[in-house]
C-alpha positions in Angstrom: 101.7 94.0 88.1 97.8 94.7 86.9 96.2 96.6 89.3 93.4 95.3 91.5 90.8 98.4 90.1 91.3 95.9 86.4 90.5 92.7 87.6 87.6 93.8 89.5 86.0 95.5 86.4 86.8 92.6 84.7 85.0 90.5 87.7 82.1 92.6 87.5 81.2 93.5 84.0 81.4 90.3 83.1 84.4 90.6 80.1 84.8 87.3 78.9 88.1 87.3 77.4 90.4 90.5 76.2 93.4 91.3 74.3 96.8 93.0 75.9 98.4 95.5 73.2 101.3 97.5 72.5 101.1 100.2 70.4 101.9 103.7 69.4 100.7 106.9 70.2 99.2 108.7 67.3 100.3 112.1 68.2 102.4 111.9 70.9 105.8 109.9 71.1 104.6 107.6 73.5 104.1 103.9 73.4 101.1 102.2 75.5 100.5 99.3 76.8 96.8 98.2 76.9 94.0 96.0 77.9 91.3 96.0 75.5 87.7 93.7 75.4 85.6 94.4 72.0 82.6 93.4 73.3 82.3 95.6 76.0 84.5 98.3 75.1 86.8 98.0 78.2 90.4 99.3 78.1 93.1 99.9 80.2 96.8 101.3 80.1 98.7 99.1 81.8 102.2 100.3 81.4 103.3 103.7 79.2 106.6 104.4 77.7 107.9 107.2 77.1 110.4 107.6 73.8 112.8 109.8 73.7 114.5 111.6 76.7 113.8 114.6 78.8 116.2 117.6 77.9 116.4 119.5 81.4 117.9 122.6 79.9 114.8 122.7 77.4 112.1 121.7 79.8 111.0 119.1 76.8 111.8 115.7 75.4 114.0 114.9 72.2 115.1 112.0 70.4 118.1 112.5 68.2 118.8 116.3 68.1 115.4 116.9 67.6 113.0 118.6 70.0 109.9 116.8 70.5 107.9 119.6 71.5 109.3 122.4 68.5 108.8 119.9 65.5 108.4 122.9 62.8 107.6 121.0 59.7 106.3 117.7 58.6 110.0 117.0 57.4 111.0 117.1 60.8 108.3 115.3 61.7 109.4 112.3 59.3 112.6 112.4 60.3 111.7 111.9 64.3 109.1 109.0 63.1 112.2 107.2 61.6 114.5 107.8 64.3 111.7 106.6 66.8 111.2 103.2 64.8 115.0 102.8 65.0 114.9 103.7 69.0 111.5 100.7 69.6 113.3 97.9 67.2 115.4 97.6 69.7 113.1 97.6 72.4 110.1 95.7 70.5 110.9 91.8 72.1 111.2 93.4 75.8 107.5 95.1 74.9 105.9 92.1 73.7 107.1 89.9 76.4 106.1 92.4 78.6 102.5 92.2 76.9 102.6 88.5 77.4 103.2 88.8 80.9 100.6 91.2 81.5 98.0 89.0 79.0 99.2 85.5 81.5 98.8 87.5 85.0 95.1 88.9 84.1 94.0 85.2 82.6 95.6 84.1 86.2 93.9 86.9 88.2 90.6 87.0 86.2 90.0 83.5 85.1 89.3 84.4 81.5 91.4 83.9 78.6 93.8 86.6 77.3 96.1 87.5 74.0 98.8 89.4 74.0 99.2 91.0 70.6 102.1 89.8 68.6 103.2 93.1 66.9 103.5 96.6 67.9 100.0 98.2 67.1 99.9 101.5 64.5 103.0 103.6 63.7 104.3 106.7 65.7 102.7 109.8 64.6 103.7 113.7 66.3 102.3 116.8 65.8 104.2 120.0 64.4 104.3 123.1 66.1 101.6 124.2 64.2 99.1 120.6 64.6 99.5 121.2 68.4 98.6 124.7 68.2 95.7 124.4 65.9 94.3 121.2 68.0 94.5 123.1 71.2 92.7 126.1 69.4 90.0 123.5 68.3 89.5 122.4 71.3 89.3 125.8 73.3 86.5 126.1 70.3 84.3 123.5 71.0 84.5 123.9 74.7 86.8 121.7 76.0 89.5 124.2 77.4 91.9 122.3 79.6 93.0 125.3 81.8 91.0 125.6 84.7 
């Protein structure tokens, strides 16, 4: 179900139409799915899912025997992307109805028409152990530290 807090921006901003979208995470292995508007840039996640599964004994998620959080090289890396794509084929008709459903409730709700994308948006992307550490760094740099 779209949450109220959507259709009321949608009410009062004036969005005209919009696009629903599934796609990948760039970095993370996660896939979204999103309300977007070009013209006035507004977006919302309405649903997340999360690949992979959560590994209690390692405090972390992996797909495969791969540990989603300790990727050590971009081989590794590769090798998650692929087993990834294999996990969403088999998920990628439930996604896009689910996109549908989303793009038909908000045209309902909001009285403005509404796509749902017909693909899965981008590729899935993860960082190394070494991309996560050095983004982190960079952002402790510029000033954005996220430990308060």
């Amino acid at each position: 179900m779209v949450e109220q807090e959507l259709i009321t921006t949608i009410k009062k901003i004036g969005v005209s139409s919009g696009e629903v979208q599934a796609f990948y995470a760039s970095s993370d292995p996660l896939i979204f799915i999103e309300f977007y508007d070009e013209d006035t840039g507004v977006s919302f996640t309405l649903e997340t899912v999360q690949l992979g599964r959560l590994c209690h004994i390692k405090e972390t998620f992996v797909i495969g025997n791969i540990n989603m959080d300790k990727i050590k090289s971009s081989a590794e890396a590769k090798e998650a992307v692929k087993l990834l794509i294999e996990q969403v084929e088999g998920m990628k008709s439930l996604l896009l109805v689910k996109a549908q459903q989303y793009a038909e409730e908000i045209t309902k709700r909001a009285g403005i028409p509404v796509y749902a994308a017909e693909e899965i948006q981008g590729e899935p992307g993860l960082m190394t152990e070494h991309d996560q550490n050095m983004w982190h760094a960079g952002e402790v740099l510029r000033g954005i530290d996220d430990d308060y």
